[in-house]
PQR file with spaces between the fields and no chain letter, atoms N, CA, C, O and H, PARSE charges and radii, in Angstrom:
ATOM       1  N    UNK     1     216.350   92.737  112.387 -0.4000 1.5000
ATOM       2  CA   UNK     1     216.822   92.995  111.050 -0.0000 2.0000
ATOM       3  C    UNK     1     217.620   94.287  111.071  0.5500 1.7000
ATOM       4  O    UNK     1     217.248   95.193  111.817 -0.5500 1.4000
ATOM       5  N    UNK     2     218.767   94.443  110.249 -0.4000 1.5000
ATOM       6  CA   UNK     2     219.536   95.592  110.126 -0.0000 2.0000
ATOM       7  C    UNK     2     220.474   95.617  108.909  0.5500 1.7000
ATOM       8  O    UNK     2     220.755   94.525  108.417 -0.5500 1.4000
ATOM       9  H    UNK     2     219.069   93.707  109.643  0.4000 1.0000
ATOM      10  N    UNK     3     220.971   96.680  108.388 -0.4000 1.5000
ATOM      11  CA   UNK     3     221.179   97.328  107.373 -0.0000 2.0000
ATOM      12  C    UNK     3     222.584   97.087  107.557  0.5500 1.7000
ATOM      13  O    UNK     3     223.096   97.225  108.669 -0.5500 1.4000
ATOM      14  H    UNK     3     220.743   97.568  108.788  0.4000 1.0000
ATOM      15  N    UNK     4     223.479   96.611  106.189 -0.4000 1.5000
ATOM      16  CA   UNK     4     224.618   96.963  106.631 -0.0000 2.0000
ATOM      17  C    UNK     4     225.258   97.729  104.929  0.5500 1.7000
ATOM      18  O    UNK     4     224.746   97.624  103.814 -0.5500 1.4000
ATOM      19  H    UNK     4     223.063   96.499  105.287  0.4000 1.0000
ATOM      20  N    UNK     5     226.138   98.241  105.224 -0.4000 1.5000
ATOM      21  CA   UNK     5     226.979   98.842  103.813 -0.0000 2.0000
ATOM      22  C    UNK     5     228.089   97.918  103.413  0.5500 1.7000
ATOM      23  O    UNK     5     229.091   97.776  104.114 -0.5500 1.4000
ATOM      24  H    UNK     5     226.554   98.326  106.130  0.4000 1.0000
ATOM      25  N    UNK     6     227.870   97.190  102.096 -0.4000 1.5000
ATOM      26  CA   UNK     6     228.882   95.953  101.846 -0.0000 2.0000
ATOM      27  C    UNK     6     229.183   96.491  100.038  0.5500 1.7000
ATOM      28  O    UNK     6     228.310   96.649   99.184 -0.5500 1.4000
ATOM      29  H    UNK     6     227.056   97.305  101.526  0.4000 1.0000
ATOM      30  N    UNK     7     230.462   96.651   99.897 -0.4000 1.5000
ATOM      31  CA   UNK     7     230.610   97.005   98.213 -0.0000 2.0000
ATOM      32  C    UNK     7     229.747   98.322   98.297  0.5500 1.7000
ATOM      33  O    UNK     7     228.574   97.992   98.123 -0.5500 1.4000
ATOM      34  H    UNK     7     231.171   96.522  100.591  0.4000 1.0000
ATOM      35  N    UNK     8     229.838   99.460   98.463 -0.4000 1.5000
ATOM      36  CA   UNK     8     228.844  100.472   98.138 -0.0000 2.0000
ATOM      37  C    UNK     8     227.304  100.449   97.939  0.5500 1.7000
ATOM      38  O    UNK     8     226.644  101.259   97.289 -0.5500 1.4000
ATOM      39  H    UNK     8     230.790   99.728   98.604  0.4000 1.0000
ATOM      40  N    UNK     9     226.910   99.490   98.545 -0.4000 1.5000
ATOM      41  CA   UNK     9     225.046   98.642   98.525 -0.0000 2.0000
ATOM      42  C    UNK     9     224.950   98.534   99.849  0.5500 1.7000
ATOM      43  O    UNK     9     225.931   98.252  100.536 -0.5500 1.4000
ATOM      44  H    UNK     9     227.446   98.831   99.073  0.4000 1.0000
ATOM      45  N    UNK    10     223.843   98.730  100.313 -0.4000 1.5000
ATOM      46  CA   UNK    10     222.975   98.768  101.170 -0.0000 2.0000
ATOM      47  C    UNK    10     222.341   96.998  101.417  0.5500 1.7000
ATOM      48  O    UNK    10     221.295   96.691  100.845 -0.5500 1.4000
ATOM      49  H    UNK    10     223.045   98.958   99.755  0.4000 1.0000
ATOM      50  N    UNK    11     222.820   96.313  101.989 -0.4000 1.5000
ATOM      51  CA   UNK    11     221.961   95.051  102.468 -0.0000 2.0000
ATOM      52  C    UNK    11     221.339   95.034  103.277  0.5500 1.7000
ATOM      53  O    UNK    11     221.587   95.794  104.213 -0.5500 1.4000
ATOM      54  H    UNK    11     223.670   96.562  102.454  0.4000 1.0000
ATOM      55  N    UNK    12     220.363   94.277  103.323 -0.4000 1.5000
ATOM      56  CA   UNK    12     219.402   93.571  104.802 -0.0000 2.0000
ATOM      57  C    UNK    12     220.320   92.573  104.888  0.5500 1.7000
ATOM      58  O    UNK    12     220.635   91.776  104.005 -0.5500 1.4000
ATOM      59  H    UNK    12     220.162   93.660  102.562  0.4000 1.0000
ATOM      60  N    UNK    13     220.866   92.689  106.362 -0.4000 1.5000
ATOM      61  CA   UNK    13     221.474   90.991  107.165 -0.0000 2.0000
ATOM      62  C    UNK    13     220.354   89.802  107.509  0.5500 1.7000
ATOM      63  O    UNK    13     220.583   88.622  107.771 -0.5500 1.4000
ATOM      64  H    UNK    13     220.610   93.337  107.079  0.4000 1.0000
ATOM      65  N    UNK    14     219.409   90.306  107.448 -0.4000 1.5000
ATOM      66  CA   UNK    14     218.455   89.118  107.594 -0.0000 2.0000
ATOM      67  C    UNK    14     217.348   88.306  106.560  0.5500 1.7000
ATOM      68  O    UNK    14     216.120   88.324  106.470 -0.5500 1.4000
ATOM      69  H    UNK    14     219.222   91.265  107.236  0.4000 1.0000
ATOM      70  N    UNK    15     218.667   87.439  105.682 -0.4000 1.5000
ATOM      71  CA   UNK    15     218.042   86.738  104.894 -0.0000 2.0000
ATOM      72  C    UNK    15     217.808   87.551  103.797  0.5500 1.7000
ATOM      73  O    UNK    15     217.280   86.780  102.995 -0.5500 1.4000
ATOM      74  H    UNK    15     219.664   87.424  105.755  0.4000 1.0000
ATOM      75  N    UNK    16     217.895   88.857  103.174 -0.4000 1.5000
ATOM      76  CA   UNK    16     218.013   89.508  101.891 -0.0000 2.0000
ATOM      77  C    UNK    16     216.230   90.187  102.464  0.5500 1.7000
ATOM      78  O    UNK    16     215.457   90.459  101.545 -0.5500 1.4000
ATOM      79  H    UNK    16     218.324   89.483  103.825  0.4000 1.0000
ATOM      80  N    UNK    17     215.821   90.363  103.667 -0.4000 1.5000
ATOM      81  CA   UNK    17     214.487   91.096  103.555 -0.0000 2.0000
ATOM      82  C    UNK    17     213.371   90.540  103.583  0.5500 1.7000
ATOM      83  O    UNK    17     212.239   91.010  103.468 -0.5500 1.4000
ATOM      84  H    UNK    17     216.449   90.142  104.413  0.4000 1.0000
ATOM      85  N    UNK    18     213.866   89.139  103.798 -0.4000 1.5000
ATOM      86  CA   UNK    18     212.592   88.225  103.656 -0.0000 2.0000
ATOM      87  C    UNK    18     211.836   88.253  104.935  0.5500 1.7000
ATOM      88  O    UNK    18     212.324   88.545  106.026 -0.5500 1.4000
ATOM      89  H    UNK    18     214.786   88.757  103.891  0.4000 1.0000
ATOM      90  N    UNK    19     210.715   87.953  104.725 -0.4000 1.5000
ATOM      91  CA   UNK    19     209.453   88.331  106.200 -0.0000 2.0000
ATOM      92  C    UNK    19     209.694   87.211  107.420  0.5500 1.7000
ATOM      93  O    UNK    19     208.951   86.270  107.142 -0.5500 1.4000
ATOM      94  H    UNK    19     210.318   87.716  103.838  0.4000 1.0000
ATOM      95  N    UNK    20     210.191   87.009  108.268 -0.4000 1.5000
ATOM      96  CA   UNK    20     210.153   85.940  109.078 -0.0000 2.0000
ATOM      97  C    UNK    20     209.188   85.179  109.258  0.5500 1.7000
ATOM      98  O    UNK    20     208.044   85.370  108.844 -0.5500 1.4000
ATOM      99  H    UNK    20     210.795   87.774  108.494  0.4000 1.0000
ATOM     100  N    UNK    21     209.429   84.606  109.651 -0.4000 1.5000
ATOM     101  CA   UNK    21     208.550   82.949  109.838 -0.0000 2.0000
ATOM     102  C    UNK    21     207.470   82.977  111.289  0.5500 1.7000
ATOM     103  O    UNK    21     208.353   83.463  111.996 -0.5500 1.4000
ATOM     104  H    UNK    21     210.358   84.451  109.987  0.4000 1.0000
ATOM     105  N    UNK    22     206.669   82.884  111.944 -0.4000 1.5000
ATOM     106  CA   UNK    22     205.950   82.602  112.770 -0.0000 2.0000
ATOM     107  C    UNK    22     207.007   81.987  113.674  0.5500 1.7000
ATOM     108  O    UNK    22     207.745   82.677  114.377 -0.5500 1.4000
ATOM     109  H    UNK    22     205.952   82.488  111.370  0.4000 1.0000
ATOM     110  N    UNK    23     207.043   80.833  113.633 -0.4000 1.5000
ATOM     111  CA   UNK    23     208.223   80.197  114.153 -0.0000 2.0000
ATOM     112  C    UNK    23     209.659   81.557  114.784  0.5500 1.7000
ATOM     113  O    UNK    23     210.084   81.929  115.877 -0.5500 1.4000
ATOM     114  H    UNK    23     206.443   80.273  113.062  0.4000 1.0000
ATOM     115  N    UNK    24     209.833   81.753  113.890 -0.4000 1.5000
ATOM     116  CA   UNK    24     211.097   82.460  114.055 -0.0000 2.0000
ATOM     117  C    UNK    24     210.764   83.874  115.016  0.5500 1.7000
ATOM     118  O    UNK    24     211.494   84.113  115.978 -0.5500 1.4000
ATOM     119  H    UNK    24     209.488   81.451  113.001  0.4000 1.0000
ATOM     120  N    UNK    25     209.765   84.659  114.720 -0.4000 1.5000
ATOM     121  CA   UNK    25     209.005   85.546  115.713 -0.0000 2.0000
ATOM     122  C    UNK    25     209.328   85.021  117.400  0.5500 1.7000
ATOM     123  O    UNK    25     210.084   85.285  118.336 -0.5500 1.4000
ATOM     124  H    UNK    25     209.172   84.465  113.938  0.4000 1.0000
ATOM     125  N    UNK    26     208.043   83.986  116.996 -0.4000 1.5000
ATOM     126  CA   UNK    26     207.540   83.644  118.547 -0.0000 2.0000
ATOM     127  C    UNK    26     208.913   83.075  118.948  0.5500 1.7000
ATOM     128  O    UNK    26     208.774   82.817  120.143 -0.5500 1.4000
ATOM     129  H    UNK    26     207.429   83.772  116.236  0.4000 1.0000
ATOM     130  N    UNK    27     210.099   82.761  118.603 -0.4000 1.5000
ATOM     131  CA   UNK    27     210.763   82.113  118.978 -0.0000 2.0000
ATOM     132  C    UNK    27     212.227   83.042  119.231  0.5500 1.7000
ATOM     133  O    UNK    27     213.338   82.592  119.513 -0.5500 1.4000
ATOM     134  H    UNK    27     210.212   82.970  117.632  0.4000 1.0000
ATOM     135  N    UNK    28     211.941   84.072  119.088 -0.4000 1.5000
ATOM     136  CA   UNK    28     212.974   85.191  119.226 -0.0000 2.0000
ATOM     137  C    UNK    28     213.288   85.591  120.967  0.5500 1.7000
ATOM     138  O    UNK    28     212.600   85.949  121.923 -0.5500 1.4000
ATOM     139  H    UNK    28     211.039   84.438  118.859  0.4000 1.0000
ATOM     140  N    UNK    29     214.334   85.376  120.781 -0.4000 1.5000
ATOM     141  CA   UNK    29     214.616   86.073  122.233 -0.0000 2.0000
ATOM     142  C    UNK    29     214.227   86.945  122.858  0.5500 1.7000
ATOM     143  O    UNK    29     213.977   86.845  124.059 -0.5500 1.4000
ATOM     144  H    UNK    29     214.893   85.086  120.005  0.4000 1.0000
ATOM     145  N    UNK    30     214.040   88.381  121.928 -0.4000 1.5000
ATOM     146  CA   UNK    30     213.534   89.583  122.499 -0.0000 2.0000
ATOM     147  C    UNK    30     211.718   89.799  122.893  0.5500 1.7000
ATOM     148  O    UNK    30     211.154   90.411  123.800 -0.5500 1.4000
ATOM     149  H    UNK    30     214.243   88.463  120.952  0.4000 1.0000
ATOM     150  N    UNK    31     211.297   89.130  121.949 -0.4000 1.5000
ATOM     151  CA   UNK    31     210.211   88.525  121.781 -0.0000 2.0000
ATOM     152  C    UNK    31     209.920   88.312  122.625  0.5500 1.7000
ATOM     153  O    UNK    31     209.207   89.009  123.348 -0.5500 1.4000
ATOM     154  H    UNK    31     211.755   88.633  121.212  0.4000 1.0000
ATOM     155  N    UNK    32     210.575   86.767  122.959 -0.4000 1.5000
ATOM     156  CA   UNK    32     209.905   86.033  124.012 -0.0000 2.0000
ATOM     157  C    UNK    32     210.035   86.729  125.341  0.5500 1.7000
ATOM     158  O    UNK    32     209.167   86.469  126.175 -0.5500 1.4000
ATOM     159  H    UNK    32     211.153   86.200  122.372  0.4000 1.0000
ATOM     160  N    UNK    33     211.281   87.831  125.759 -0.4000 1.5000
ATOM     161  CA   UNK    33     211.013   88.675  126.856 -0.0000 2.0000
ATOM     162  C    UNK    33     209.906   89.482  127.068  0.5500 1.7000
ATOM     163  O    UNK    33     209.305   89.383  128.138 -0.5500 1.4000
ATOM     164  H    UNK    33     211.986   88.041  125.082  0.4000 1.0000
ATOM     165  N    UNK    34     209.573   90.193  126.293 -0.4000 1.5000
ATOM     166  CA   UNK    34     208.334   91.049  126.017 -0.0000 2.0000
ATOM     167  C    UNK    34     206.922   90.269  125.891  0.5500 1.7000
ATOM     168  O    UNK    34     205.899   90.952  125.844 -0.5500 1.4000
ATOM     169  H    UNK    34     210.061   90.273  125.424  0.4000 1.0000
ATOM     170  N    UNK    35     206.836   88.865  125.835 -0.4000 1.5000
ATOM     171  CA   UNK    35     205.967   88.073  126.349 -0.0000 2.0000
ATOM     172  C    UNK    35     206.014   87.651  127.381  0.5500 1.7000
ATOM     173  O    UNK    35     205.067   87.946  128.109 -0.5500 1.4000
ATOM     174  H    UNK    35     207.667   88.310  125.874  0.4000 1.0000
ATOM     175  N    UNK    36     206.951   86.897  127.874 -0.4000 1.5000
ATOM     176  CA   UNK    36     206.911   86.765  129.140 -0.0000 2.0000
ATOM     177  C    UNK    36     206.424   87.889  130.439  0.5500 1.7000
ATOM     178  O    UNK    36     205.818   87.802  131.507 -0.5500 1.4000
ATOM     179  H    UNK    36     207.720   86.657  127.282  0.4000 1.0000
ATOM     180  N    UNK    37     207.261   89.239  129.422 -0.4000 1.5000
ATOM     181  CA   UNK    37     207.171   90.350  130.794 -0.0000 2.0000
ATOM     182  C    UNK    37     205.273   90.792  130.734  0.5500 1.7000
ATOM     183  O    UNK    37     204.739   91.391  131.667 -0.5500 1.4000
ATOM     184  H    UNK    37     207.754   89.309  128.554  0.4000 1.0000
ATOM     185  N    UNK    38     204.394   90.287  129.287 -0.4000 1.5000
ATOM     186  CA   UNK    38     203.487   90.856  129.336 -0.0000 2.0000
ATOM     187  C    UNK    38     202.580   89.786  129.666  0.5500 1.7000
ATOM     188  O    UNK    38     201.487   90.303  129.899 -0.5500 1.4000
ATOM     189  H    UNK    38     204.828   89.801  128.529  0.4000 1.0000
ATOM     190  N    UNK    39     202.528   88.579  129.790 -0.4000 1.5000
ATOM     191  CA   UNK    39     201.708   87.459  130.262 -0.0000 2.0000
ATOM     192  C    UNK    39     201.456   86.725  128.928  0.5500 1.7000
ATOM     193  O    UNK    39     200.490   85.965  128.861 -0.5500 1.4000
ATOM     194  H    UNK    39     203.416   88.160  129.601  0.4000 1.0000
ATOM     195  N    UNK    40     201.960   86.836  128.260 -0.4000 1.5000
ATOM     196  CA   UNK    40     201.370   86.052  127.277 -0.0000 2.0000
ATOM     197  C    UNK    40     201.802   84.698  126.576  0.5500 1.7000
ATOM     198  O    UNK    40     202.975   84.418  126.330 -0.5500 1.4000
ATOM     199  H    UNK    40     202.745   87.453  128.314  0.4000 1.0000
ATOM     200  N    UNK    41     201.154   84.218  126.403 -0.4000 1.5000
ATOM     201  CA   UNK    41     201.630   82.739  126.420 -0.0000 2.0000
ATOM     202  C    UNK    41     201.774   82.082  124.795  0.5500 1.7000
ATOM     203  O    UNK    41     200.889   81.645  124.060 -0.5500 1.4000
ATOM     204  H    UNK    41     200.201   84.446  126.603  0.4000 1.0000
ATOM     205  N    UNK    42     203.171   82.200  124.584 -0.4000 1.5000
ATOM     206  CA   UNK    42     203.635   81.926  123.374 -0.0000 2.0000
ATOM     207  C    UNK    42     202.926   80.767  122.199  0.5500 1.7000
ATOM     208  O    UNK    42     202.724   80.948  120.998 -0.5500 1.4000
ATOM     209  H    UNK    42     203.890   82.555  125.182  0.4000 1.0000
ATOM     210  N    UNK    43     202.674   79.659  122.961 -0.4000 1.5000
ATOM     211  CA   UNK    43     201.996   78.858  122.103 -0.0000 2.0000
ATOM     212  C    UNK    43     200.368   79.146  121.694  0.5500 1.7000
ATOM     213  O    UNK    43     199.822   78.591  120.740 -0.5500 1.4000
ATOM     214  H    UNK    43     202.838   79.512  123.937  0.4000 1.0000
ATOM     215  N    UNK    44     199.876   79.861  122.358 -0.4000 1.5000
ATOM     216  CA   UNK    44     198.725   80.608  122.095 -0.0000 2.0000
ATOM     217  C    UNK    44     198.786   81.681  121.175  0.5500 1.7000
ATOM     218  O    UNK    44     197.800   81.847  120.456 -0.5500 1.4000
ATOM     219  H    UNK    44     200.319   80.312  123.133  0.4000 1.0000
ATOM     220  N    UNK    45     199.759   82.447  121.057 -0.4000 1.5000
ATOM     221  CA   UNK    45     199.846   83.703  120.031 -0.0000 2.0000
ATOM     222  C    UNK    45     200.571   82.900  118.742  0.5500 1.7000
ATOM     223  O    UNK    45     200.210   83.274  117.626 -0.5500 1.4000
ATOM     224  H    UNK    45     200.560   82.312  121.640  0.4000 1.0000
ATOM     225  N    UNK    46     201.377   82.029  118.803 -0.4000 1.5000
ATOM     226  CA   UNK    46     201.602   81.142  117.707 -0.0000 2.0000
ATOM     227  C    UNK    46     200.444   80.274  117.094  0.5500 1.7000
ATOM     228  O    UNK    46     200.733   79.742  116.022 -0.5500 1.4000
ATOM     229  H    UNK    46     201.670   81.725  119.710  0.4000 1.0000
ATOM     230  N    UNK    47     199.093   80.020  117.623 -0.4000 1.5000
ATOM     231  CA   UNK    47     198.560   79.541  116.902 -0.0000 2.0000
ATOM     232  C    UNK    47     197.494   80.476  116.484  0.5500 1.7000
ATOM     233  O    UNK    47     196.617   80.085  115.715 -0.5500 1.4000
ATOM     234  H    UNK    47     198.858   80.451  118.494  0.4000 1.0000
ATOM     235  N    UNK    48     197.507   81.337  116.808 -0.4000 1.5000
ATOM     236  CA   UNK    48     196.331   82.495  116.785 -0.0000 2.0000
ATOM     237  C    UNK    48     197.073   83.533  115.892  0.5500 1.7000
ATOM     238  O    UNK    48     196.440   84.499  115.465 -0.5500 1.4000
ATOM     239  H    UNK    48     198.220   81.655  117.433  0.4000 1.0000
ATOM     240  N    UNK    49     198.154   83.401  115.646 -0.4000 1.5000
ATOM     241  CA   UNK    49     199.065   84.018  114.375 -0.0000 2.0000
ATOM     242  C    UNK    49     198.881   82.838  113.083  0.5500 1.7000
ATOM     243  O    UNK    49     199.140   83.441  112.042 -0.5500 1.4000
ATOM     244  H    UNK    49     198.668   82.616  115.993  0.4000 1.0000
ATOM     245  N    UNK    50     198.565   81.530  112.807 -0.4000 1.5000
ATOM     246  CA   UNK    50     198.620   80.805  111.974 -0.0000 2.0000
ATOM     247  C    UNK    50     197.384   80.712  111.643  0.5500 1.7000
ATOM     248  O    UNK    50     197.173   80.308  110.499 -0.5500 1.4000
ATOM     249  H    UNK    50     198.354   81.040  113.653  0.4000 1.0000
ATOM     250  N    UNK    51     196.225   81.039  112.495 -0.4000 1.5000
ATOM     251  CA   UNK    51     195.107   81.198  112.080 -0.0000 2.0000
ATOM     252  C    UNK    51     194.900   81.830  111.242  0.5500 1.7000
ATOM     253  O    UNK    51     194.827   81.371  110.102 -0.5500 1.4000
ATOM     254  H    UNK    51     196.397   81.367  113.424  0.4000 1.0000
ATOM     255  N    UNK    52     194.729   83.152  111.533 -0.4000 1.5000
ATOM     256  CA   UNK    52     194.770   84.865  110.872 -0.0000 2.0000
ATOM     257  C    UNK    52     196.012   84.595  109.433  0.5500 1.7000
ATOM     258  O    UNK    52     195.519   85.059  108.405 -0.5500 1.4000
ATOM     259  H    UNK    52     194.789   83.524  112.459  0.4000 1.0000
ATOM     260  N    UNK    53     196.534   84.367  109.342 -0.4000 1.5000
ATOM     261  CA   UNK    53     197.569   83.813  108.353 -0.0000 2.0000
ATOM     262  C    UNK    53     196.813   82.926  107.559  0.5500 1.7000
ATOM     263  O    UNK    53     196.542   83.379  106.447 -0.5500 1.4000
ATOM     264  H    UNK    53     196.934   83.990  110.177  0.4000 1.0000
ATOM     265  N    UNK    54     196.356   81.685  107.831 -0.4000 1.5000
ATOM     266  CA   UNK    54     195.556   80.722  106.924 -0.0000 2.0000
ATOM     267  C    UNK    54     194.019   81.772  106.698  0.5500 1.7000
ATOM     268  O    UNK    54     193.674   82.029  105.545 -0.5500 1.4000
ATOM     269  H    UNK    54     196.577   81.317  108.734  0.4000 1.0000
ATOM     270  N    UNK    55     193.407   82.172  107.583 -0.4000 1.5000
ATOM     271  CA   UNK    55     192.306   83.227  107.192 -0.0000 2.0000
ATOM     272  C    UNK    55     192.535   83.911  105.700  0.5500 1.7000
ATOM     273  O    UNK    55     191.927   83.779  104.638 -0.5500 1.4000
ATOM     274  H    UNK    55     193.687   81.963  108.519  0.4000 1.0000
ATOM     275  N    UNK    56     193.849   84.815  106.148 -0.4000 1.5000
ATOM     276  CA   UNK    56     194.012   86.000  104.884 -0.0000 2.0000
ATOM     277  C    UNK    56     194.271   85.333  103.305  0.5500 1.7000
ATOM     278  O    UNK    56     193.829   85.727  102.226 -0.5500 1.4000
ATOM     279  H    UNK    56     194.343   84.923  107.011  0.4000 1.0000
ATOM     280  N    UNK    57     195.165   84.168  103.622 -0.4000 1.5000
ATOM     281  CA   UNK    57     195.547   83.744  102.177 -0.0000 2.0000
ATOM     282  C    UNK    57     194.155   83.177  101.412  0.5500 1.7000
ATOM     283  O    UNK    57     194.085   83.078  100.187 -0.5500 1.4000
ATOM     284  H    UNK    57     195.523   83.848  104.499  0.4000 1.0000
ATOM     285  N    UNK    58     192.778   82.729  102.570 -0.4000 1.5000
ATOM     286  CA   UNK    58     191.781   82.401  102.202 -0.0000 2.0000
ATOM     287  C    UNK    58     190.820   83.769  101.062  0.5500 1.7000
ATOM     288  O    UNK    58     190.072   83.663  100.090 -0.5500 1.4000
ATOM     289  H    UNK    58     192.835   82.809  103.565  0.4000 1.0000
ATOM     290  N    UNK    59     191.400   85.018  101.897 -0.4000 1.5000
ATOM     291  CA   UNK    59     190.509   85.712  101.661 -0.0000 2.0000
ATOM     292  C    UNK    59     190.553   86.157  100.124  0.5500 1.7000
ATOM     293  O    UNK    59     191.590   86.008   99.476 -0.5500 1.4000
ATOM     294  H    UNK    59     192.008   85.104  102.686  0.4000 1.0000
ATOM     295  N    UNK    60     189.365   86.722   99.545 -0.4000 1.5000
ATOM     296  CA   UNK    60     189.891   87.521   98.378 -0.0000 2.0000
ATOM     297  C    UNK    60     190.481   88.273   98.400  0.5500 1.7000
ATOM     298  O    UNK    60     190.359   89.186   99.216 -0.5500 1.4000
ATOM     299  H    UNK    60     188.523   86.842  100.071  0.4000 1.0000
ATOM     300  N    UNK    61     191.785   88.192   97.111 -0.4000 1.5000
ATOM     301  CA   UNK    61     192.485   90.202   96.634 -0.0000 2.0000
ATOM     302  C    UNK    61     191.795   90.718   96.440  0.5500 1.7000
ATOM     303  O    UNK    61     190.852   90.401   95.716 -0.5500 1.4000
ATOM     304  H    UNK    61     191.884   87.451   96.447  0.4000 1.0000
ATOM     305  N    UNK    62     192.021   92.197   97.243 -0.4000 1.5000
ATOM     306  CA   UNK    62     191.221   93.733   96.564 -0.0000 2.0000
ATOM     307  C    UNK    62     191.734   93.514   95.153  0.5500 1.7000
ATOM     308  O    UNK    62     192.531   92.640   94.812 -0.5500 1.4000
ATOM     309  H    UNK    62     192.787   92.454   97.831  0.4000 1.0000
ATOM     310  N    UNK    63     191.159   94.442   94.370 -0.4000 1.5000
ATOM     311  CA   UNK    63     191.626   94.750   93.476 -0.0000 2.0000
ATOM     312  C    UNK    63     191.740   96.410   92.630  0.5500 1.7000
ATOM     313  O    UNK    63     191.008   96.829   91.733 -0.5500 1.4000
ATOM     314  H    UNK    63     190.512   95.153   94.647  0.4000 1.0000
ATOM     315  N    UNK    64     192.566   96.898   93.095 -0.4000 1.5000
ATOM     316  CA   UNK    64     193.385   98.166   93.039 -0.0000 2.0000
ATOM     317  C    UNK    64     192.307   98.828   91.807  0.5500 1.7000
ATOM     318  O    UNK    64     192.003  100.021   91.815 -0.5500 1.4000
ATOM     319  H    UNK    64     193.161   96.558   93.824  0.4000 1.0000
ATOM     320  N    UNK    65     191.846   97.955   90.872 -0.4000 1.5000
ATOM     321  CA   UNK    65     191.749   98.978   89.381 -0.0000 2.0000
ATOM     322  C    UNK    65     190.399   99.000   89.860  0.5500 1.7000
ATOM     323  O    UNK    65     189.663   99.904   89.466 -0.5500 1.4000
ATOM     324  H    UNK    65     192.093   96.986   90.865  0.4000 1.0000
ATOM     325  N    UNK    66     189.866   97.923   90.847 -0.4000 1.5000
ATOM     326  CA   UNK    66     188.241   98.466   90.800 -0.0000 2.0000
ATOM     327  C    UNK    66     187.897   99.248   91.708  0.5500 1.7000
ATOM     328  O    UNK    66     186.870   99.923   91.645 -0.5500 1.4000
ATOM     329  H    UNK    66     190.464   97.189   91.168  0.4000 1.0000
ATOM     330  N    UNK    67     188.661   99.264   92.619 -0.4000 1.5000
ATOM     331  CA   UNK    67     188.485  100.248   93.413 -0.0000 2.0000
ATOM     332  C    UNK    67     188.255  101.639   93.204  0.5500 1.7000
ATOM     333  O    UNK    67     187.315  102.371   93.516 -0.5500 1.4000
ATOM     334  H    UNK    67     189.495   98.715   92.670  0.4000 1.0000
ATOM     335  N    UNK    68     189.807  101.922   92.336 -0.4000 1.5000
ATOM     336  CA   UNK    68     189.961  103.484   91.493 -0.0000 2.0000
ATOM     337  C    UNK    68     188.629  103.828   90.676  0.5500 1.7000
ATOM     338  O    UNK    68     188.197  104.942   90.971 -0.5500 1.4000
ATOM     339  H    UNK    68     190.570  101.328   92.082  0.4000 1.0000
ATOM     340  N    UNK    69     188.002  103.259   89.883 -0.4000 1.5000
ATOM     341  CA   UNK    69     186.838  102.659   89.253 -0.0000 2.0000
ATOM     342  C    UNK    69     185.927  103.344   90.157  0.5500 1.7000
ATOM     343  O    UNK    69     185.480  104.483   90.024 -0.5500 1.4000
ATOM     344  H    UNK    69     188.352  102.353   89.643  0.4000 1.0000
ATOM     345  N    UNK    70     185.735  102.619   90.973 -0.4000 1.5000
ATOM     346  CA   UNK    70     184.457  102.838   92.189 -0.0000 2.0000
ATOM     347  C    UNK    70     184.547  104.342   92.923  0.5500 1.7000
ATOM     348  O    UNK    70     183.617  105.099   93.202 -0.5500 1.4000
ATOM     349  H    UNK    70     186.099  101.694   91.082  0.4000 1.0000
ATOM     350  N    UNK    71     185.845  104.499   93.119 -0.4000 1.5000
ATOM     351  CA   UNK    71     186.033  106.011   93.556 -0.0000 2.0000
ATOM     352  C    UNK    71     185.451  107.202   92.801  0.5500 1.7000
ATOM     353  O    UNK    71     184.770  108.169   93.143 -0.5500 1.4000
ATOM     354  H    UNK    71     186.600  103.884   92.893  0.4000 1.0000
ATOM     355  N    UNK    72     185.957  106.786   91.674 -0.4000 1.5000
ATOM     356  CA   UNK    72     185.983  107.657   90.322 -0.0000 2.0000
ATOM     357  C    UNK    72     184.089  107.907   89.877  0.5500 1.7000
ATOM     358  O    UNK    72     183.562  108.896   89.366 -0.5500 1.4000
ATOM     359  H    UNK    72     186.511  106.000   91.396  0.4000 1.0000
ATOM     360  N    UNK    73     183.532  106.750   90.263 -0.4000 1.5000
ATOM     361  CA   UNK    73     182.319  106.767   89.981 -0.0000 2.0000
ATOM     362  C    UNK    73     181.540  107.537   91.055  0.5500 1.7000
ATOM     363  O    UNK    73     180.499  108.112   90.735 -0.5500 1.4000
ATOM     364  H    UNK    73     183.960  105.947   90.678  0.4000 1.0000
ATOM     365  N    UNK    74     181.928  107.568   92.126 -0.4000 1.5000
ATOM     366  CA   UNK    74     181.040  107.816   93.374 -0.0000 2.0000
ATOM     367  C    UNK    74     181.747  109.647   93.603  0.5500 1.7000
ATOM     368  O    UNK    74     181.300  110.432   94.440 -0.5500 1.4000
ATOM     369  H    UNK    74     182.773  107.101   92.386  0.4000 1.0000
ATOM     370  N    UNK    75     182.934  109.972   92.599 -0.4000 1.5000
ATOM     371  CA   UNK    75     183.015  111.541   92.928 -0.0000 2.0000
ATOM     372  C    UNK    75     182.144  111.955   91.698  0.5500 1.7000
ATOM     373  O    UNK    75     181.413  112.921   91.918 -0.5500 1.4000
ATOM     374  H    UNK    75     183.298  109.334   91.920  0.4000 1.0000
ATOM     375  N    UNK    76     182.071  111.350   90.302 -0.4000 1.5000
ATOM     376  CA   UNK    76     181.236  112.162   89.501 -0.0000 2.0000
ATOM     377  C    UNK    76     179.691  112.048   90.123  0.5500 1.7000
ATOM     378  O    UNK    76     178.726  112.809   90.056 -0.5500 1.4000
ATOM     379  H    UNK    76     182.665  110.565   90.123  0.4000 1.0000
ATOM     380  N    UNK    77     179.812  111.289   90.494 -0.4000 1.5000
ATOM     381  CA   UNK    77     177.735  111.738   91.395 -0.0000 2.0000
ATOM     382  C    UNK    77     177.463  112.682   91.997  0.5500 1.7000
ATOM     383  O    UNK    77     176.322  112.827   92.436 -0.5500 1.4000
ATOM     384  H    UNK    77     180.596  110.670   90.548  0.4000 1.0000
């Protein structure tokens, strides 16, 4: 991803900033050098990236206000 100056604005060239794809990662050239050079075996970190991915969307949101809440409670003690 990289920055370019178009009309006096600042763009992302890749797709307006959007997060890449799993797919598109593991499937990157540079990537895949830096796997190869480290042993690692692409279709294995691609599914062990979709895991952890289906995991998180499982998980619950924090939630920011209860937290502050909980902080707030545990300094007046």
């Amino acid at each position: 991803m990289y920055f370019v100056l178009q009309e006096g604005r600042v763009t992302c060239v890749m797709d307006r900033c959007r997060q890449p794809a799993i797919k598109e990662v593991v499937n990157d050239t540079l990537i895949r050098a830096v796997m190869r050079a480290d042993g690692v075996d692409p279709a294995e970190l691609e599914s062990t990236l979709r895991s952890l991915a289906a995991r998180r969307q499982r998980a619950p949101r924090p939630n920011p206000a209860r937290a502050l809440l909980n902080s707030l409670r545990c300094a007046q003690a």
